[in-house]
Gaussian input, Z-matrix of N, CA and C with variables (Angstrom, degrees):
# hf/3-21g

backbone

0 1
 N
 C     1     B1
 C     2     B2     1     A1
 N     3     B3     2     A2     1     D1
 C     4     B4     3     A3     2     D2
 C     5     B5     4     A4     3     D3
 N     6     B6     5     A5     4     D4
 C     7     B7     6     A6     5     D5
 C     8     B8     7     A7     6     D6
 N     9     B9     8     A8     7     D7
 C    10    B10     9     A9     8     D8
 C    11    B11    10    A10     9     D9
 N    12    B12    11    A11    10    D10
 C    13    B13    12    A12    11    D11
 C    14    B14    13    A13    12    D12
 N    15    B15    14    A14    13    D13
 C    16    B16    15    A15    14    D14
 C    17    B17    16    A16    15    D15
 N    18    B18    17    A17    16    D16
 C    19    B19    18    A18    17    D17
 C    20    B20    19    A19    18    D18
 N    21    B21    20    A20    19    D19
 C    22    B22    21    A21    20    D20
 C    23    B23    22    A22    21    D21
 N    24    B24    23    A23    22    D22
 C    25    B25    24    A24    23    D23
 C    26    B26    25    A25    24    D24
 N    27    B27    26    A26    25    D25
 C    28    B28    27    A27    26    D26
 C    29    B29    28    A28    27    D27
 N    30    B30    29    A29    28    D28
 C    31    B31    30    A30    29    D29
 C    32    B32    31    A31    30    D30
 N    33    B33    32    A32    31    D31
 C    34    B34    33    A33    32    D32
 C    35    B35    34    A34    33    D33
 N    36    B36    35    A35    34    D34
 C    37    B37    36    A36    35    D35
 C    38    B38    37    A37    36    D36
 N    39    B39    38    A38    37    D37
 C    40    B40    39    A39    38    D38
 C    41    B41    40    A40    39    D39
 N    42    B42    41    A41    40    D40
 C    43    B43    42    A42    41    D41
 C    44    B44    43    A43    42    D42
 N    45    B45    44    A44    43    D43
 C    46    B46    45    A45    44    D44
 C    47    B47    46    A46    45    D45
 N    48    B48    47    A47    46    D46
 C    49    B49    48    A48    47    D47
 C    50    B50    49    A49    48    D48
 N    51    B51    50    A50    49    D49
 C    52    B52    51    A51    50    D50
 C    53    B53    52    A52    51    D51
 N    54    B54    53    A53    52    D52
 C    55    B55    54    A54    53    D53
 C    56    B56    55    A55    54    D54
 N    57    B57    56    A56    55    D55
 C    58    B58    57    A57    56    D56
 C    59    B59    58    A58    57    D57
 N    60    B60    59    A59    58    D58
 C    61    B61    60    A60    59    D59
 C    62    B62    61    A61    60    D60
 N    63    B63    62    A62    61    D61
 C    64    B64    63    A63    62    D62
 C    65    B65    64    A64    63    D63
 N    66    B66    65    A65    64    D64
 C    67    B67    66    A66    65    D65
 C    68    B68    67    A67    66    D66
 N    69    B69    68    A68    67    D67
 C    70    B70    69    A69    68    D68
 C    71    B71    70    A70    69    D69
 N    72    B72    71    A71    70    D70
 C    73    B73    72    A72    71    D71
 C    74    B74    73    A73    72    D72
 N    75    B75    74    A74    73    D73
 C    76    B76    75    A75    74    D74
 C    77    B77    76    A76    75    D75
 N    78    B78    77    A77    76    D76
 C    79    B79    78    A78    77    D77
 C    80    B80    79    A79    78    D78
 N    81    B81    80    A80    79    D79
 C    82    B82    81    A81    80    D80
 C    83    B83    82    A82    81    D81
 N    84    B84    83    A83    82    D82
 C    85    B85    84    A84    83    D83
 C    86    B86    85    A85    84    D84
 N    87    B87    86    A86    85    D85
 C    88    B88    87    A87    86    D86
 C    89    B89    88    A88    87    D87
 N    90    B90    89    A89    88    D88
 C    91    B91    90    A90    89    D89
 C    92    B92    91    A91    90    D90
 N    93    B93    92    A92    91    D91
 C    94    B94    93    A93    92    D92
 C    95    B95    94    A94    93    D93
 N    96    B96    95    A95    94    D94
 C    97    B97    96    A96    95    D95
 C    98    B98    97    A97    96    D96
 N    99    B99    98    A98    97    D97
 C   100   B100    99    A99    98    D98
 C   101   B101   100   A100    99    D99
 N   102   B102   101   A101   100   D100
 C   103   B103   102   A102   101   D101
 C   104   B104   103   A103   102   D102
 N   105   B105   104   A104   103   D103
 C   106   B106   105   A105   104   D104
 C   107   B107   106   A106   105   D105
 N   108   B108   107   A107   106   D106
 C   109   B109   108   A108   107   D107
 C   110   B110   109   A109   108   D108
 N   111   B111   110   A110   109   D109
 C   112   B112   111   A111   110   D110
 C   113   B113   112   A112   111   D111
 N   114   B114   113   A113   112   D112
 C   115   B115   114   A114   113   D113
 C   116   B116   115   A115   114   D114
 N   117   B117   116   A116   115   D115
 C   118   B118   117   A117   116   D116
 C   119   B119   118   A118   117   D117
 N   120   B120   119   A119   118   D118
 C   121   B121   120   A120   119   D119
 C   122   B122   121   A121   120   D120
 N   123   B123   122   A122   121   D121
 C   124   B124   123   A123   122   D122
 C   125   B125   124   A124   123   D123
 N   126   B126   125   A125   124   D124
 C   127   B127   126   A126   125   D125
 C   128   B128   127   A127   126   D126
 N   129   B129   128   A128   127   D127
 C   130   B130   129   A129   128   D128
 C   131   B131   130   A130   129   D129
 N   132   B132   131   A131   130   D130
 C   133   B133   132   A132   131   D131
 C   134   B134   133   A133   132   D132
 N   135   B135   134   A134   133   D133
 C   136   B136   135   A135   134   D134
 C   137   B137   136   A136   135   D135
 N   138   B138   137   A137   136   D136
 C   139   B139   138   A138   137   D137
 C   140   B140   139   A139   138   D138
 N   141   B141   140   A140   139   D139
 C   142   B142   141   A141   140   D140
 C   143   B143   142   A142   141   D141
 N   144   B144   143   A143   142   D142
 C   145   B145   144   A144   143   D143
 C   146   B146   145   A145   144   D144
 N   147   B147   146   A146   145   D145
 C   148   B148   147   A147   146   D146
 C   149   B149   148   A148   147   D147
 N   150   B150   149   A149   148   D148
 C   151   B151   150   A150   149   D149
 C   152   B152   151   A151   150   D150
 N   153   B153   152   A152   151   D151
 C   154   B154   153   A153   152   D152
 C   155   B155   154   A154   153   D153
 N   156   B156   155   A155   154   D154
 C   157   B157   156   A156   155   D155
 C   158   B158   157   A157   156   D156
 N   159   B159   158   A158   157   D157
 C   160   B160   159   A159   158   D158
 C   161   B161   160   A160   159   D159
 N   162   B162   161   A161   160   D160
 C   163   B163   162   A162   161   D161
 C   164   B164   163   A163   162   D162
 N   165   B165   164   A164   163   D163
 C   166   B166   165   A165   164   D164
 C   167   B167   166   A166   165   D165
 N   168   B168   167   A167   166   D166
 C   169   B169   168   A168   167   D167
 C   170   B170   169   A169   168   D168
 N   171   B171   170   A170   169   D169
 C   172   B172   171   A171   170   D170
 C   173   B173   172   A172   171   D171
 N   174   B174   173   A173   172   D172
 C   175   B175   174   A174   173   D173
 C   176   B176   175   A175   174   D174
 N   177   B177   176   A176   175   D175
 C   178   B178   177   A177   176   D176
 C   179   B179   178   A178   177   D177
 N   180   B180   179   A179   178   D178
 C   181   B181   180   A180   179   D179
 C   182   B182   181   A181   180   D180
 N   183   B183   182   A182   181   D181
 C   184   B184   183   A183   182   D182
 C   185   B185   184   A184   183   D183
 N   186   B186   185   A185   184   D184
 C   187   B187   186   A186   185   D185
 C   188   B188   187   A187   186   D186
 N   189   B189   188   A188   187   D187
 C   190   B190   189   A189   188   D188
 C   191   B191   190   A190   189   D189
 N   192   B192   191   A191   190   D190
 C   193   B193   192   A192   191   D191
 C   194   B194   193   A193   192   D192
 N   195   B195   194   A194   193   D193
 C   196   B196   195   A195   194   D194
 C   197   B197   196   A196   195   D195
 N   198   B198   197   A197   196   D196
 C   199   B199   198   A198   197   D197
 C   200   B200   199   A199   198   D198
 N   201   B201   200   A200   199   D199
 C   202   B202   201   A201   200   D200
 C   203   B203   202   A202   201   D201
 N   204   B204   203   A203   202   D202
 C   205   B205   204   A204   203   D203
 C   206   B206   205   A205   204   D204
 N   207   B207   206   A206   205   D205
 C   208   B208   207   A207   206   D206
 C   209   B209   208   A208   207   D207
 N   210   B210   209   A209   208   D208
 C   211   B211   210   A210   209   D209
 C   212   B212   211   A211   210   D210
 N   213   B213   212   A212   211   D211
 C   214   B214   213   A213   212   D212
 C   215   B215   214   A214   213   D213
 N   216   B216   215   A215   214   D214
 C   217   B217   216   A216   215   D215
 C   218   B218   217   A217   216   D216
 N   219   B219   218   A218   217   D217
 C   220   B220   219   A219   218   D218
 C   221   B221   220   A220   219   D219
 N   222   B222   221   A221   220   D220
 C   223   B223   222   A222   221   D221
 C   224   B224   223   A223   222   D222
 N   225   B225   224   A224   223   D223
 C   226   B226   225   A225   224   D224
 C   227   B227   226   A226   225   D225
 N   228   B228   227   A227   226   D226
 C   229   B229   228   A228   227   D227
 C   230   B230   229   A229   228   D228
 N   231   B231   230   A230   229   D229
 C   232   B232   231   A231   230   D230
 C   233   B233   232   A232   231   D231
 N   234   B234   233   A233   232   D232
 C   235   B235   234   A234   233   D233
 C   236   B236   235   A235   234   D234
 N   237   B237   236   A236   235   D235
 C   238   B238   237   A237   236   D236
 C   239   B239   238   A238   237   D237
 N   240   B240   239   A239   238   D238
 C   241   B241   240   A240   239   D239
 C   242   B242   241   A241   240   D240
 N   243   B243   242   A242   241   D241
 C   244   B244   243   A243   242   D242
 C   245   B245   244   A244   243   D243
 N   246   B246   245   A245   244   D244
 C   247   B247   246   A246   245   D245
 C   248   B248   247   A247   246   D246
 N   249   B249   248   A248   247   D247
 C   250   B250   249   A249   248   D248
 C   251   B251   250   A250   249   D249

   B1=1.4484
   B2=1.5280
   B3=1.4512
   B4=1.2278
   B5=1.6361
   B6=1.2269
   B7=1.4895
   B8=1.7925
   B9=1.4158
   B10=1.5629
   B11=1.6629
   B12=1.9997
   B13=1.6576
   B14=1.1451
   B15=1.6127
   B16=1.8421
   B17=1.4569
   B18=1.1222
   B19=1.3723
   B20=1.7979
   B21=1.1500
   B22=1.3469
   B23=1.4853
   B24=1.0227
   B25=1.8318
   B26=1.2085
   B27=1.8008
   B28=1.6966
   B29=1.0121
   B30=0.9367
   B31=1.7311
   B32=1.8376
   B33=1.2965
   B34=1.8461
   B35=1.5535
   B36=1.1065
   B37=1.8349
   B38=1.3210
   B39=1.5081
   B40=1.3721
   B41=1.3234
   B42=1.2156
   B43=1.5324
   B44=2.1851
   B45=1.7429
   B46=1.1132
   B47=1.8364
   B48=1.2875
   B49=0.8920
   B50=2.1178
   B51=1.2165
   B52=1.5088
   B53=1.7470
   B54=1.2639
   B55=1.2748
   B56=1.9522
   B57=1.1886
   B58=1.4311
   B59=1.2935
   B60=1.6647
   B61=1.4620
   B62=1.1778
   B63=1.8229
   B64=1.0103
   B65=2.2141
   B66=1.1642
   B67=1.6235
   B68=1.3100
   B69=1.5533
   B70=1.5830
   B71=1.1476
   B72=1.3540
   B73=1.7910
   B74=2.0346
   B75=1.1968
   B76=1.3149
   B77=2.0070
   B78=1.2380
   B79=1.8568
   B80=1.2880
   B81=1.2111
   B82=1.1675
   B83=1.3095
   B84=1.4048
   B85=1.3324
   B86=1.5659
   B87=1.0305
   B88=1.5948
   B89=1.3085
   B90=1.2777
   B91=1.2732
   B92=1.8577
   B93=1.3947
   B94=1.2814
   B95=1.5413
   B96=1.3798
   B97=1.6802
   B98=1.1477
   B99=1.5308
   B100=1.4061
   B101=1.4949
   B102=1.5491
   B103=1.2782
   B104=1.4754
   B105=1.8603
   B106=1.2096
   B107=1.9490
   B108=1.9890
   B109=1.3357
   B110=1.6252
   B111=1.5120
   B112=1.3218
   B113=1.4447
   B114=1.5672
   B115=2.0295
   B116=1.5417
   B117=1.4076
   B118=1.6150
   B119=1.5595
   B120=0.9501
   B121=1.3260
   B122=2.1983
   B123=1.1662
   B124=1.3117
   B125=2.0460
   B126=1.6163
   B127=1.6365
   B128=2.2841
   B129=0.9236
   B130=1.7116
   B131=1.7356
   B132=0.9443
   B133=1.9239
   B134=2.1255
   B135=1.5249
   B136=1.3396
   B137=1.9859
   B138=1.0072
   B139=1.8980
   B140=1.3090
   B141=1.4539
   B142=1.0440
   B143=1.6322
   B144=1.1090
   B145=1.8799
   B146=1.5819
   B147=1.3246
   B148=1.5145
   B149=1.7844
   B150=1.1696
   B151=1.3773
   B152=1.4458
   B153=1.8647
   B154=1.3850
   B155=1.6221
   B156=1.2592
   B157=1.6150
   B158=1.4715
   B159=1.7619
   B160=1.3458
   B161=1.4630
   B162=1.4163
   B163=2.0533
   B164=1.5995
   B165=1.0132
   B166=1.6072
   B167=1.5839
   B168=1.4308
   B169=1.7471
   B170=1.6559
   B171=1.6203
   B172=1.7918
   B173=1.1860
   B174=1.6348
   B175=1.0003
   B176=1.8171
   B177=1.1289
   B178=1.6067
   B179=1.5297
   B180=1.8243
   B181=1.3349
   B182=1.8351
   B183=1.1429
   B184=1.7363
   B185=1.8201
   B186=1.4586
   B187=1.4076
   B188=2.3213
   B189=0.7269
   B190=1.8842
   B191=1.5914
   B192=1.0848
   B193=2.6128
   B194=1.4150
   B195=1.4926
   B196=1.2923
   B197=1.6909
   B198=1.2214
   B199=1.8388
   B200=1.3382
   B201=0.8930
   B202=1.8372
   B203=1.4188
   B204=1.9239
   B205=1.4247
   B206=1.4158
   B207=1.6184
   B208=0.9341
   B209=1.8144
   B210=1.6641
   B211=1.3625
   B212=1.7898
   B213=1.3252
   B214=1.5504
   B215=1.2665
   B216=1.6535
   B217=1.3179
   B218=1.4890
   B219=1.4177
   B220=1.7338
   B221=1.3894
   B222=1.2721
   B223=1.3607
   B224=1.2969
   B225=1.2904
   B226=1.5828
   B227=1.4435
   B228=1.6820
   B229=1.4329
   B230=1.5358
   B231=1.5336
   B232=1.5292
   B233=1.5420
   B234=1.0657
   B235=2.1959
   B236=1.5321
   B237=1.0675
   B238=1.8932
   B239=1.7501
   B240=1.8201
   B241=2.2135
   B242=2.0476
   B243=1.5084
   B244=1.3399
   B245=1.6033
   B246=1.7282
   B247=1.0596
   B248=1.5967
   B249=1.7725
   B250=1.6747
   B251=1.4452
   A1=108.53
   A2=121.32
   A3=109.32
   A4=141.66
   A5=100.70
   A6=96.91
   A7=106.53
   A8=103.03
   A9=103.65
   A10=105.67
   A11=89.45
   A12=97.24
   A13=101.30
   A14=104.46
   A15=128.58
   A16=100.94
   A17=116.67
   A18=113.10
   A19=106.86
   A20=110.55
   A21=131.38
   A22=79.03
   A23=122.80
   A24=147.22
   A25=121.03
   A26=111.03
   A27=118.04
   A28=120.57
   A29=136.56
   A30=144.23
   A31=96.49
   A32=100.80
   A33=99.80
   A34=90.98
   A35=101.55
   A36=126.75
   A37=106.15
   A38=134.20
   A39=122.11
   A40=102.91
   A41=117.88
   A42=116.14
   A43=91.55
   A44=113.86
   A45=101.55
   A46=86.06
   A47=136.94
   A48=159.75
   A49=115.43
   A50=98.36
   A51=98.12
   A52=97.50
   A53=125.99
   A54=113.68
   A55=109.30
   A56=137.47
   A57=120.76
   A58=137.92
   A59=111.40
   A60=110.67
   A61=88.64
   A62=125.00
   A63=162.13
   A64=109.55
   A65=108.09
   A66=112.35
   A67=112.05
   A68=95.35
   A69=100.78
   A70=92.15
   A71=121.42
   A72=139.28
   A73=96.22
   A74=93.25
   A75=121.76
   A76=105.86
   A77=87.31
   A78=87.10
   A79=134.61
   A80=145.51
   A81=139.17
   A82=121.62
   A83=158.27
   A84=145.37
   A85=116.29
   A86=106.47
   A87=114.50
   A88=124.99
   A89=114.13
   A90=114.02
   A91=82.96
   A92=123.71
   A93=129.10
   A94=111.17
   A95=98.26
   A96=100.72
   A97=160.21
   A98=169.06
   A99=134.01
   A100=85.85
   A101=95.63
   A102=101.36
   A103=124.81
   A104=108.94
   A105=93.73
   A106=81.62
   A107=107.77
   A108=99.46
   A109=72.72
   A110=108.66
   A111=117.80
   A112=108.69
   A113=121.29
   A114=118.80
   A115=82.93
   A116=124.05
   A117=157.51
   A118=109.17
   A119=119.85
   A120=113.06
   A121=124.24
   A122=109.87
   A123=101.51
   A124=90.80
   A125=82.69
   A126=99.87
   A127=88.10
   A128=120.84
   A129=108.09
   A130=93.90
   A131=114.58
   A132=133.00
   A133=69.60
   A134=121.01
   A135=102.97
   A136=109.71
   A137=89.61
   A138=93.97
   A139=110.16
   A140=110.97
   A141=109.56
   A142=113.15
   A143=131.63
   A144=128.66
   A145=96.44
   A146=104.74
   A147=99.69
   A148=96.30
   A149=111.22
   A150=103.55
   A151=101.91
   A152=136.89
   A153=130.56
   A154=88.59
   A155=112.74
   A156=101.32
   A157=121.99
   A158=85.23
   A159=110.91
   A160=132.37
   A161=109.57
   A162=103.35
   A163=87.47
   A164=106.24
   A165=130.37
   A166=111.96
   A167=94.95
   A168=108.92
   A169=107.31
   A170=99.00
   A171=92.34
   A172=118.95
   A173=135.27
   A174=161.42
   A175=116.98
   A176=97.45
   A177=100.45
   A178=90.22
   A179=103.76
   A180=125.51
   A181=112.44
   A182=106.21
   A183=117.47
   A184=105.49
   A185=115.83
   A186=126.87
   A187=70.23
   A188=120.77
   A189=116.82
   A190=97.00
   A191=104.91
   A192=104.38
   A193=82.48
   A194=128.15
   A195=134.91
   A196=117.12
   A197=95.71
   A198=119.30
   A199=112.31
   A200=136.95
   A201=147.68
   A202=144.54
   A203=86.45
   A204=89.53
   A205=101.40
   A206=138.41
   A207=147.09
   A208=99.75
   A209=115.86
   A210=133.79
   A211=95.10
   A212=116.84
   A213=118.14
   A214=99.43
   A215=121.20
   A216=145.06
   A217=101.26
   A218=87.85
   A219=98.53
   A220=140.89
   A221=140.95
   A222=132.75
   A223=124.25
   A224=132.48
   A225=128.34
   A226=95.04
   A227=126.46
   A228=141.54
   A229=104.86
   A230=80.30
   A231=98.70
   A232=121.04
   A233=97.57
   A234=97.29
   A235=92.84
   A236=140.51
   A237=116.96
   A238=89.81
   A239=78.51
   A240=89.85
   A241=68.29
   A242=87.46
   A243=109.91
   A244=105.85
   A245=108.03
   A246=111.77
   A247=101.43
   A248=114.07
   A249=129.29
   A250=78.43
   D1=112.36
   D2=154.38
   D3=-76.77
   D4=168.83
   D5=-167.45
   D6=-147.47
   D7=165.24
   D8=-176.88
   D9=177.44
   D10=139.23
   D11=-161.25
   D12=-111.75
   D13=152.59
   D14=-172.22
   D15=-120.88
   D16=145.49
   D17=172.43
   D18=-122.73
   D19=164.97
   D20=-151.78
   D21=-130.86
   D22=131.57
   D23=152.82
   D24=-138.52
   D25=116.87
   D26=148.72
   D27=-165.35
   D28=-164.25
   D29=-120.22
   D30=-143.51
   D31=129.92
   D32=-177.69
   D33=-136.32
   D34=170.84
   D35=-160.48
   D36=-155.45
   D37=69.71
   D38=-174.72
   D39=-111.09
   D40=102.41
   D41=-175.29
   D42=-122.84
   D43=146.88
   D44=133.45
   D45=119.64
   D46=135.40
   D47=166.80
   D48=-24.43
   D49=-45.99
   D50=-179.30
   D51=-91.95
   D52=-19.64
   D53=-167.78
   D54=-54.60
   D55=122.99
   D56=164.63
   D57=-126.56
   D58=-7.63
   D59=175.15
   D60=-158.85
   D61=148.83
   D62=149.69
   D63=-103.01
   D64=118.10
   D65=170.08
   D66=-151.74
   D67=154.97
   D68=174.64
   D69=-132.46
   D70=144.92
   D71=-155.41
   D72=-142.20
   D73=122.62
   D74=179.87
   D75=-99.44
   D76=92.14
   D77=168.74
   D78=-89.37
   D79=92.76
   D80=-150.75
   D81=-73.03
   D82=168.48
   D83=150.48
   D84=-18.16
   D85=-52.51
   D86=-177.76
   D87=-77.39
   D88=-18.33
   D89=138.00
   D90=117.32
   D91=25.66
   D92=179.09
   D93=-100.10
   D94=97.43
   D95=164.76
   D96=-48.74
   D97=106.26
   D98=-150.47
   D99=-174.58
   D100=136.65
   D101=173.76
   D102=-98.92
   D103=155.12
   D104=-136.83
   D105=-142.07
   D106=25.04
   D107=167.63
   D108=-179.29
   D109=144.66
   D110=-178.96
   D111=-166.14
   D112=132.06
   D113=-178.08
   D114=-147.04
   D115=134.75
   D116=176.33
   D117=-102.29
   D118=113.12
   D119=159.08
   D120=121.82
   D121=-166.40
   D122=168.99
   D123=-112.00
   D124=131.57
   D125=-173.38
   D126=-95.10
   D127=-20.29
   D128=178.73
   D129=115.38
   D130=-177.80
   D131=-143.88
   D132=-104.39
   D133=77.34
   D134=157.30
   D135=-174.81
   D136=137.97
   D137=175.16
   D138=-60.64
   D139=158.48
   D140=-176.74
   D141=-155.26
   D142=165.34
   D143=-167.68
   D144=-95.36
   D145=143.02
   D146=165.30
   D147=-127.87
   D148=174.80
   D149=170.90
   D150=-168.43
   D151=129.15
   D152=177.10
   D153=-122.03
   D154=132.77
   D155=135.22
   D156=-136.65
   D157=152.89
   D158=-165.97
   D159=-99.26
   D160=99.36
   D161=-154.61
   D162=-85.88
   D163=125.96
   D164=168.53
   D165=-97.72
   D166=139.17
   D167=-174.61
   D168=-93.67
   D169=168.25
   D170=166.48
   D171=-47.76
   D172=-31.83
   D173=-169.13
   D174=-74.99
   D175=-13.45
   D176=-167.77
   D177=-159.41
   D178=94.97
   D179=-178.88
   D180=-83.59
   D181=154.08
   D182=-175.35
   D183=-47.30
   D184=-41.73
   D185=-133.93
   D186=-103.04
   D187=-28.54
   D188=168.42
   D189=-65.38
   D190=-55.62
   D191=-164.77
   D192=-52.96
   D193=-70.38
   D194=-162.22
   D195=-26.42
   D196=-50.04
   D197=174.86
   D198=-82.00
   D199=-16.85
   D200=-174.29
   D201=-138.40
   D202=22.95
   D203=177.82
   D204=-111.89
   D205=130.62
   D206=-101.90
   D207=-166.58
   D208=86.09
   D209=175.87
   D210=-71.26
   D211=122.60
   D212=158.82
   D213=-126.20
   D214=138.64
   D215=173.02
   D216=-131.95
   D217=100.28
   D218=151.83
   D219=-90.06
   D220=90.25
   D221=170.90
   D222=-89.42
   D223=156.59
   D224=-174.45
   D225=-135.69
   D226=155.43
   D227=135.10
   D228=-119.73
   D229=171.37
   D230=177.82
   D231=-36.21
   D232=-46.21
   D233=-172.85
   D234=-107.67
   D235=9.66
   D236=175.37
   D237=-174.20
   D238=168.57
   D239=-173.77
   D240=-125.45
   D241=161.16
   D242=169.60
   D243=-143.51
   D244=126.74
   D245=178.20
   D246=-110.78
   D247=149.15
   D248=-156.08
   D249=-114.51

C-alpha cells in the first residue's frame, strides 16, 4: 500500500475568557471521524503555529482530505455558544 503526507499549516489567536475550542476533524470516506489537531482554552493576547500532517493511503485519495477536512471553532458567552 502506498502512502503520502500533506501538511496542514496556520496561525490561531485564542485569547479571552469565552474562547474554548479550536479542532480540525479528519472525515474519512466512511464517514469515520477523528481528530487530528485540537488547543482548549485561552492561550493569552498571541498567535501561534499549528501544524497536522496527514499520511494518506492508496485508499484515502488527496481530492477525499480536500472534501473532509473539517475547521470547528467554538466560542461561548454567558447567554449562547456559537459554532463557525
Amino acid at each position: 500500500m502506498l502512502s503520502e503526507s500533506h501538511v496542514i499549516i496556520c496561525r490561531y489567536h485564542m485569547f479571552g475568557d469565552s474562547v474554548q475550542q479550536l479542532r480540525v476533524l479528519l472525515v474519512s470516506p466512511s464517514s469515520n471521524t477523528s481528530v487530528v489537531f485540537q488547543r482548549d482554552g485561552n492561550y493569552g493576547d498571541n498567535w501561534y503555529n499549528g501544524q497536522v500532517t496527514l499520511t494518506l493511503t492508496t485508499e484515502t485519495t488527496v481530492s477525499d482530505i480536500t472534501q473532509k477536512v473539517i475547521l470547528l471553532i467554538l466560542i461561548s458567552s454567558m447567554f449562547n455558544r456559537h459554532y463557525v
